[in-house]
N, C-alpha and C positions, 0 to 999 in steps of 0.2 A: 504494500500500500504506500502510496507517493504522500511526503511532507506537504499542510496546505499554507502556503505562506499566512502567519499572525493577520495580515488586512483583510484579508477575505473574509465575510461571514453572511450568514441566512438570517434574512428575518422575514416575516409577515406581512403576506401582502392583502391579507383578508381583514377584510373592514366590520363585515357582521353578517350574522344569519337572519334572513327574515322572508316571513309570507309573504308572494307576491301573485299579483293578479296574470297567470302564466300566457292566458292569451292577450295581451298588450306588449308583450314582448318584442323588440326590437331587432336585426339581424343585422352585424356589420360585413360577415362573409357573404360573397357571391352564392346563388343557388347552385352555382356548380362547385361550391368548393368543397363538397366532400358527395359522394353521389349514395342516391336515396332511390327507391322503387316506388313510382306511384302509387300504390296499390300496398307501400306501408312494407318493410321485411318484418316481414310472419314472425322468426324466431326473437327478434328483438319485441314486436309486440307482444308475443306469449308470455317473454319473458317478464313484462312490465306487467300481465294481467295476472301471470303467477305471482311475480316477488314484489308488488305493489309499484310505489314508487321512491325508491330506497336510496335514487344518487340527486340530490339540490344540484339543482339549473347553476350555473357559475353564469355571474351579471358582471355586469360594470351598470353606473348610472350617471348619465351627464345632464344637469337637470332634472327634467321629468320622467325621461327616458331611460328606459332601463333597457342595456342590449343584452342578448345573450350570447357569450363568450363560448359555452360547452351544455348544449343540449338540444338542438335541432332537430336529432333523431326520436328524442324523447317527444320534443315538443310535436313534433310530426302523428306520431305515434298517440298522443292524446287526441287529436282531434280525430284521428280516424277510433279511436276508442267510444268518444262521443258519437260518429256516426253511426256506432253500430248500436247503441245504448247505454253503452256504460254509462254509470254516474262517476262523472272527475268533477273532484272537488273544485273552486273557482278561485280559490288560493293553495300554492305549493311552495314546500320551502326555496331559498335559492341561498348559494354564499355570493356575497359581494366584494369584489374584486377591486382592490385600489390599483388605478393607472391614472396617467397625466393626460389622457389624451384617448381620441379615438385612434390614430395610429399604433399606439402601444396596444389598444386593449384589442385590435385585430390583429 
């Protein structure tokens, strides 16, 4: 294991956990920037109907606006959830992400 020079250190970039209204959510990525199946991937949604909803949305918020940084597929995945009938709650946790900027937080 390599020496990590005294300057270097970690710290916390998260600001707080909080409910948030999941469909007003924001998107900085392009729709092609991670690819998605119309029609919803099956096993990620089973996944989410089996093991509920177990991973918070990771945001940033500038303003009023809150984007979502890391959950797309989630969020993709509730609405076709809603289409079929499920009940999704109208608040979900998310953590919030400190950056200076939209640049940073894309």
């Amino acid at each position: 294991m390599s020496q990590t020079p005294p300057s270097l250190s970690i710290g916390s970039i998260v600001d707080k956990l909080a409910d948030i209204d999941w469909k007003r959510l924001e998107f900085i990525q392009h729709d092609s920037f991670k690819e998605w199946l119309p029609n919803g991937d099956n096993k990620l949604y089973e996944s989410l109907i089996k093991y509920q909803f177990a991973d918070p949305f990771k945001v940033w918020q500038s303003g009023e606006k809150i984007f979502c940084l890391d959950g797309k597929h989630r969020w993709l995945d509730l609405l076709e959830a809603e289409k079929r009938g499920v009940n999704v709650p109208e608040l979900l946790p998310a953590i919030f992400i400190q950056c200076d900027n939209e640049k940073e937080a894309a």
